[in-house]
C-alpha positions as CSV (number, residue, x, y, z in Angstrom):
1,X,18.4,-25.0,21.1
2,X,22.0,-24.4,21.7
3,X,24.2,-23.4,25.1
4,X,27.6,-22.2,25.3
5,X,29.8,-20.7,27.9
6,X,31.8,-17.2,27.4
7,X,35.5,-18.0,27.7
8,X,36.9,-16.0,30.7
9,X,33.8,-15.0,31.8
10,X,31.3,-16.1,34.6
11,X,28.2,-16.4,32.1
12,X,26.3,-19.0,30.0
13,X,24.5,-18.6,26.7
14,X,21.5,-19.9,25.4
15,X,20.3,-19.9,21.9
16,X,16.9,-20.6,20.1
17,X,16.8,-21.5,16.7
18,X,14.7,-19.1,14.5
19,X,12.5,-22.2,13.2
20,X,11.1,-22.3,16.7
21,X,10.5,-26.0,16.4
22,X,12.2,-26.9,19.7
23,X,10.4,-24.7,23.0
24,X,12.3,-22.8,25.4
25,X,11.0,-21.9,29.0
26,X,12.5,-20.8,32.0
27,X,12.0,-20.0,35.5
28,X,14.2,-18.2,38.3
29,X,14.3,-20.8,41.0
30,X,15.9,-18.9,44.0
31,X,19.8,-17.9,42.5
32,X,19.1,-20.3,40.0
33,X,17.7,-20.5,36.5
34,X,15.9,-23.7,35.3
35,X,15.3,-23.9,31.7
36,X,13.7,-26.6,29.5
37,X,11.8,-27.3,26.2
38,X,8.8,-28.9,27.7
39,X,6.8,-26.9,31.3
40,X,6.6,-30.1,32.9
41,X,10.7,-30.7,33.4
42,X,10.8,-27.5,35.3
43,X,7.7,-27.9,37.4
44,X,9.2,-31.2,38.4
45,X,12.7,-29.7,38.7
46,X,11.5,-26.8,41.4
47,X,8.2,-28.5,42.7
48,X,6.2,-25.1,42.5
49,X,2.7,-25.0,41.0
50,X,1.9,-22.6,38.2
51,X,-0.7,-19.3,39.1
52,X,-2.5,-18.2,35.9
53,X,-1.0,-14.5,35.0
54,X,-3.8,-13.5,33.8
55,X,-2.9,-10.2,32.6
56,X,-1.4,-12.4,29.6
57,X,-4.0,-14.2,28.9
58,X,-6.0,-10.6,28.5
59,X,-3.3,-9.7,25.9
60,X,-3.4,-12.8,24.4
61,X,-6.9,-12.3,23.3
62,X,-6.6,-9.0,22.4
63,X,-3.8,-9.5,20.6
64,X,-3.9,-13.3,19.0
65,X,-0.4,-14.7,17.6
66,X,1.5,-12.4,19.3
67,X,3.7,-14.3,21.1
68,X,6.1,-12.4,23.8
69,X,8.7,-12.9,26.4
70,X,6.4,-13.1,29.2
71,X,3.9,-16.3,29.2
72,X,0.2,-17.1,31.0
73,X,2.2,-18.6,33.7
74,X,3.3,-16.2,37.0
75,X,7.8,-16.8,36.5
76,X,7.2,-18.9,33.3
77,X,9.3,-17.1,30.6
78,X,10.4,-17.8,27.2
79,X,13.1,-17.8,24.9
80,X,11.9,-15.9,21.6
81,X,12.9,-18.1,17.8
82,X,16.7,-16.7,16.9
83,X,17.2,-15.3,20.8
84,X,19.9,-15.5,22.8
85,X,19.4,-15.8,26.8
86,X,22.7,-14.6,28.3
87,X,22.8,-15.7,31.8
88,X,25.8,-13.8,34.0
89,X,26.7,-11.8,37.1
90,X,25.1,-8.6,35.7
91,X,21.7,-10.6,35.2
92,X,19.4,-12.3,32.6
93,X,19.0,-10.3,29.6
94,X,17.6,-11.2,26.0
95,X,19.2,-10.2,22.3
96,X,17.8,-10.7,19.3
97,X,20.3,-12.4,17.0
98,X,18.4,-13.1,14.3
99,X,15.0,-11.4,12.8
100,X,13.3,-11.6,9.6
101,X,14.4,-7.9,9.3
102,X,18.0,-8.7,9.6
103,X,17.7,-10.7,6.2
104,X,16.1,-7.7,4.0
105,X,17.5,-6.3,1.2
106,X,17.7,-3.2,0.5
107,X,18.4,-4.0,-3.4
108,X,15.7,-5.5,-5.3
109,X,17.0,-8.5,-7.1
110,X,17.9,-7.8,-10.8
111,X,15.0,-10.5,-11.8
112,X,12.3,-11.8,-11.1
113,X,13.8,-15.1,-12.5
114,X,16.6,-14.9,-9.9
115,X,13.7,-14.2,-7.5
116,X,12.5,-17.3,-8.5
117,X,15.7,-19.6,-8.5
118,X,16.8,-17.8,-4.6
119,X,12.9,-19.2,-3.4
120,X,13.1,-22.2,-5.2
121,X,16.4,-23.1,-3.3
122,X,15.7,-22.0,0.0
123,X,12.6,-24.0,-0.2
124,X,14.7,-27.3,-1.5
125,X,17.3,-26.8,1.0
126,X,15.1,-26.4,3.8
127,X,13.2,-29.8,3.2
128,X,16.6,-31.5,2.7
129,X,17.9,-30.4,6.0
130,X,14.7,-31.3,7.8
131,X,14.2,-34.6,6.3
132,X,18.1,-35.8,7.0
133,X,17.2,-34.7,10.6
134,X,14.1,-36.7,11.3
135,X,14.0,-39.4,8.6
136,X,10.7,-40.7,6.5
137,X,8.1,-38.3,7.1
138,X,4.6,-39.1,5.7
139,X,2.7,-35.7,4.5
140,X,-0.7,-33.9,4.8
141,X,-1.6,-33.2,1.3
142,X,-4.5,-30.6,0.6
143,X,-3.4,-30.3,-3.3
144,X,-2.5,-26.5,-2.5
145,X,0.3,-24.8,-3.0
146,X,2.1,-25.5,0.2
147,X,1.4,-28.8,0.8
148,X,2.5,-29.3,-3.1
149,X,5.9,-27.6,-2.7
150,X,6.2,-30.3,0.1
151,X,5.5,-33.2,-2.0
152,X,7.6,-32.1,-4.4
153,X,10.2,-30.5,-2.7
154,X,10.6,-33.5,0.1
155,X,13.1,-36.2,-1.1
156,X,11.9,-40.2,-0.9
157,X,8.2,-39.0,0.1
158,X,6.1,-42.0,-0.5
159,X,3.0,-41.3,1.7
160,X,-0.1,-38.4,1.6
161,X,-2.7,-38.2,4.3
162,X,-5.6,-36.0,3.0
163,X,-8.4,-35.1,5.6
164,X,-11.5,-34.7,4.2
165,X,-14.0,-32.5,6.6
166,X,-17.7,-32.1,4.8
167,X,-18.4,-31.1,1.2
168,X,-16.8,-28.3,-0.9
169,X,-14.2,-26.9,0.5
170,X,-13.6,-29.5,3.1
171,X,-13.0,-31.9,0.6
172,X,-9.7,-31.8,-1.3
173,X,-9.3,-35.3,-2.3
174,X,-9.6,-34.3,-6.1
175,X,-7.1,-32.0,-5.8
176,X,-4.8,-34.0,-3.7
177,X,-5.0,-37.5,-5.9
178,X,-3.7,-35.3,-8.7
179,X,-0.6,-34.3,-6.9
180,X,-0.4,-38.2,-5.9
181,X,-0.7,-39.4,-9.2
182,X,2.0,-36.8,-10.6
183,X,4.6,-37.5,-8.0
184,X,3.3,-41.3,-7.6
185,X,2.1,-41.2,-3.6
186,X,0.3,-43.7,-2.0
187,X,-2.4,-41.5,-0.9
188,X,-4.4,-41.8,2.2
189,X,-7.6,-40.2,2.8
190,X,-9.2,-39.9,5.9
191,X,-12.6,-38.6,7.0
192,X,-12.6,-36.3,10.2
193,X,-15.1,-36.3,13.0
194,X,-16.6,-33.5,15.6
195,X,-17.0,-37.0,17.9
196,X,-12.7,-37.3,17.6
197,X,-12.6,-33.6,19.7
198,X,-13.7,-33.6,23.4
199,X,-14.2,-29.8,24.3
200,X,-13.2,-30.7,28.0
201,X,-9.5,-31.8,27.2
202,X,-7.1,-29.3,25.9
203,X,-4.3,-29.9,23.8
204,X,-1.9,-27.0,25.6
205,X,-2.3,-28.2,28.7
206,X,1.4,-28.6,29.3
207,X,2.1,-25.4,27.5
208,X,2.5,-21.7,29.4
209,X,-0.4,-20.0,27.3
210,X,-3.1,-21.0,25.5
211,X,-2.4,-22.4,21.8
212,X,-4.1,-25.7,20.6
213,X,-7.4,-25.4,18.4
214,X,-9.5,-27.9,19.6
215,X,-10.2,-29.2,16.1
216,X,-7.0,-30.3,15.7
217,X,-7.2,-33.1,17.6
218,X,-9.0,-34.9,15.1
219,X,-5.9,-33.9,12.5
220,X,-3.1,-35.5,15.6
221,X,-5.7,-38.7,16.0
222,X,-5.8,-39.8,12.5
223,X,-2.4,-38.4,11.2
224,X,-0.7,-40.0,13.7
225,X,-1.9,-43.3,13.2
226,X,-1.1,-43.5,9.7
227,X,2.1,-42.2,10.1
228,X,3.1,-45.0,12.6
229,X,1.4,-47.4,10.5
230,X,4.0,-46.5,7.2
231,X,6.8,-46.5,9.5
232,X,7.1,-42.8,8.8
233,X,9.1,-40.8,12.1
234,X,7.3,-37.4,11.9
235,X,4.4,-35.8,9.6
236,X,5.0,-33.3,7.6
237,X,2.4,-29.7,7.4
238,X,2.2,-27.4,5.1
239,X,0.9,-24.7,7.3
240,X,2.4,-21.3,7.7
241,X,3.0,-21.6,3.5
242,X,1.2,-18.2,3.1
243,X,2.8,-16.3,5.6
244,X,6.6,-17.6,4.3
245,X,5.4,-16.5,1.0
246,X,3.9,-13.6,1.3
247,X,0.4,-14.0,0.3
248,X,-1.1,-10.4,1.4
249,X,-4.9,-9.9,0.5
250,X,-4.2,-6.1,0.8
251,X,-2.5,-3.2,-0.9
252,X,0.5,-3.2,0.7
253,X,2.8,-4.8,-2.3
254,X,1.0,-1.8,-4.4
255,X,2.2,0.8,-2.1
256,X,6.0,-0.8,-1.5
257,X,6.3,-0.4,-5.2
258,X,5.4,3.1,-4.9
259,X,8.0,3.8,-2.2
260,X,10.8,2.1,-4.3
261,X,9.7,3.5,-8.0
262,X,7.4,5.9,-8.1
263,X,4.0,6.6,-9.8
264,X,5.2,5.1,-12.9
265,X,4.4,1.6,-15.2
266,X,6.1,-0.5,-12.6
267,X,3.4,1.0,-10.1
268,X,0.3,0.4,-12.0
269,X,1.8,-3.1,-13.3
270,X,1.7,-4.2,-9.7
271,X,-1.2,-2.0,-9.1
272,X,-3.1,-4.1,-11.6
273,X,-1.8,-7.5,-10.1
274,X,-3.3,-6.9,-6.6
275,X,-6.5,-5.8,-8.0
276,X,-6.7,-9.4,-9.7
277,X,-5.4,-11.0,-6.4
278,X,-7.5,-9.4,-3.7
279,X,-10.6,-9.1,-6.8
280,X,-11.0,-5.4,-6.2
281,X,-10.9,-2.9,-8.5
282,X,-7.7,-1.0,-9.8
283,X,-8.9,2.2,-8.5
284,X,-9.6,0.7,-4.9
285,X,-6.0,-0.3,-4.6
286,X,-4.2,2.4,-6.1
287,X,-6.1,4.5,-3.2
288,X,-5.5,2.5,-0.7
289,X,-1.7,1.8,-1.6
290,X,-1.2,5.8,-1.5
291,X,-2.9,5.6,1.8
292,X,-0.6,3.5,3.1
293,X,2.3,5.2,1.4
294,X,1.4,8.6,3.3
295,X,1.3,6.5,6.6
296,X,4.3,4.6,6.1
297,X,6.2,6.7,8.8
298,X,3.6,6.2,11.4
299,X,4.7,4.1,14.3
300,X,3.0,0.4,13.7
301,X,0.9,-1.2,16.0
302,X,-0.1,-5.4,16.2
303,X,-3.9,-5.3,14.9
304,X,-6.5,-5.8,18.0
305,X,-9.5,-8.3,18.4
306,X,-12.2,-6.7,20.4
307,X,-14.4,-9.0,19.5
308,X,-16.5,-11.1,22.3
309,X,-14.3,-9.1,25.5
310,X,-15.3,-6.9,28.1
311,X,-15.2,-3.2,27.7
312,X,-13.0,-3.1,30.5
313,X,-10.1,-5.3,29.6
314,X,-10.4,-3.1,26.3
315,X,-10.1,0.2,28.1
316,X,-7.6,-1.0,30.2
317,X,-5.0,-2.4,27.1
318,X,-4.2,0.8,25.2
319,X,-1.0,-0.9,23.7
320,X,0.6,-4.3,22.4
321,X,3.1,-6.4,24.5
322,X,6.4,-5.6,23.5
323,X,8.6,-7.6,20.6
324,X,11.8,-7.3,19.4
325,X,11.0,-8.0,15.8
326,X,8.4,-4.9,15.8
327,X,10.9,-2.5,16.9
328,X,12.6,-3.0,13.5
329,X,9.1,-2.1,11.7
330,X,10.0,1.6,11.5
331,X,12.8,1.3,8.9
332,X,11.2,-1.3,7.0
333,X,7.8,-1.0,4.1
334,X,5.0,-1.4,5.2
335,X,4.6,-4.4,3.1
336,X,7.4,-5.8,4.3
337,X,6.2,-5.0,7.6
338,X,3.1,-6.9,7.0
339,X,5.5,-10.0,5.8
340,X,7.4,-10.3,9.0
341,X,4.4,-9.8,11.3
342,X,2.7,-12.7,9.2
343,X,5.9,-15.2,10.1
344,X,5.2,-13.7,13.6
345,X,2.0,-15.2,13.4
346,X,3.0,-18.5,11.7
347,X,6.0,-19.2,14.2
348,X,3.0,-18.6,17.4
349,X,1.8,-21.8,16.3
350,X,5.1,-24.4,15.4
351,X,5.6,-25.5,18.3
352,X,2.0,-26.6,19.2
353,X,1.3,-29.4,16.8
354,X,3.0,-32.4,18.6
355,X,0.9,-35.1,19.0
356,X,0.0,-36.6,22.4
357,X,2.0,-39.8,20.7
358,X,5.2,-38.3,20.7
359,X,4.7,-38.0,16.7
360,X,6.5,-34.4,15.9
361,X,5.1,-32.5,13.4
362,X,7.3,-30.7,11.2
């Protein structure tokens, strides 16, 4: 988070970076604007106590990992990733400076090497820059792809924490001591608990909507205490790696390819790829991408969970809160479209995962 003033003007700005990793709230405190990372520093700072709003808590079910402007707290607002609050004698008023639409291509790389090599490099550069700001991290390891790019993307990584939750799935360990053993980690491997979660305490309680799973507390508990115990200064999380890279169980990437070349081999090549992805048949996706491809004009609209709510907060909620970011969906694919709303729905969660410790999770 950034501030500057505007030379020869009466007005302040303040930024958010579009990582999200650092909170930004504020509240109108008679003529004055309070603004902090954390909800307690501005409770303390105006002395009033928060009313639920519970309109966005309505929306927030409805809609899940949409994250707007307006919070679960009445005069609790908040300062959208790659925003800038601009505070002056005409009034408050957000801009979007950057958006995951803003950085979009319209040419398609001449490659798919240089595709490649351009990923390859933003990942590297990004765990450079984070690891230079924080210091020795220690990492959650799974053994999948994201939590691998981390292990071997993070420089001077000595230490893997691997949870291990049940049978099967819930236990990675094989996966993960292979990754140790190429990159040579000290691995750590640690058996999670329902008793470590108490239902009654809740891990958001000084955020402005709710956020936390509840099962994540065993994750902070354990992951935490290693961490201090290797001297490491923050943990490092691979989650989020499928919305960054675009892993879409649909036929979206099918029907993009359409819009850019036709009904021709490149179509069916890709065609042919997301029926092996998504294990559906050829047929079933080349359908459903032309679907999409005749619908691509049509205005689009955040996916709702009715699940488990009253049929009158349902009848009541014909539409999504507002975002910036969607109102650049029009011009974009509908894949493409699909990618940005899935970092939508990664960035809802960064800046959750602190630990009651003071251990940041990166």
């Amino acid at each position: 988070m950034a501030w500057t003033g505007i030379e020869g003007a009466d007005a302040v700005c303040i930024y958010r970076d579009p990582s999200a990793r650092c909170p930004c709230y504020y509240r109108r405190w008679g003529s004055e604007l309070v603004i902090a990372s954390h909800l307690p520093f501005i409770e303390a700072f105006t002395g009033r106590a928060n009313a639920i709003d519970w309109t966005v808590v309505e929306d927030e079910l409805l809609y899940p990992d949409l994250v707007g402007r307006e919070s679960a707290l009445v005069g609790i607002k908040e300062i959208l990733p790659g925003e800038i609050l601009h505070i002056g004698p005409e009034g408050v008023y957000h801009h979007a400076l950057w958006s995951p639409a803003k950085f979009i291509d319209a040419a398609a790389l001449p490659s798919f090497a240089q595709a490649q090599e351009e990923v390859a490099q933003a990942v590297d550069s990004a765990c450079h820059h984070w690891s230079r700001q924080v210091g020795p991290v220690a990492l959650t390891l799974s053994g999948g792809l994201d939590s691998s790019v981390l292990a071997a993307a993070l420089p001077g990584l000595r230490h893997a924490i691997t949870f291990v939750s049940g049978t099967g799935s819930g236990d990675e360990r094989a996966f993960a001591s292979e990754v140790c053993r190429h990159l040579d980690l000290q691995s750590h491997q640690l058996d999670l608990s329902p008793a470590d979660v108490a239902l009654s305490a809740s891990s958001a309680a000084q955020r402005p909507r709710p956020s936390a799973r509840a099962f994540t507390q065993s994750l902070v508990k354990h992951g935490s205490a290693v961490a201090h115990e290797v001297g490491a200064r923050a943990i490092a999380y691979g989650s989020g790696g499928d919305n960054v890279f675009c892993f879409l169980r649909s036929a979206t990437p099918a029907s993009d390819r359409m819009a850019a070349h036709g009904v021709g081999a490149e179509y069916w090549r890709t065609v042919m790829e997301v029926a092996a992805v998504t294990e559906c048949s050829p047929l079933l996706i080349a359908r459903r991408s032309l679907q999409k491809h005749l619908r691509r004009r049509r205005a689009w609209t955040w996916p709702r969970d009715e699940r488990l709510l009253a049929i009158g907060l349902i009848e009541a909620r014909a539409s999504h809160p507002p975002h910036p970011w969607i109102n650049e969906f029009a011009d974009l694919p509908v894949g493409k479209r699909e990618h940005v709303a899935a970092i939508m729905r990664g960035l809802a969660l960064i800046d959750y995962l602190d630990g009651a410790d003071g251990m940041p999770v990166i």
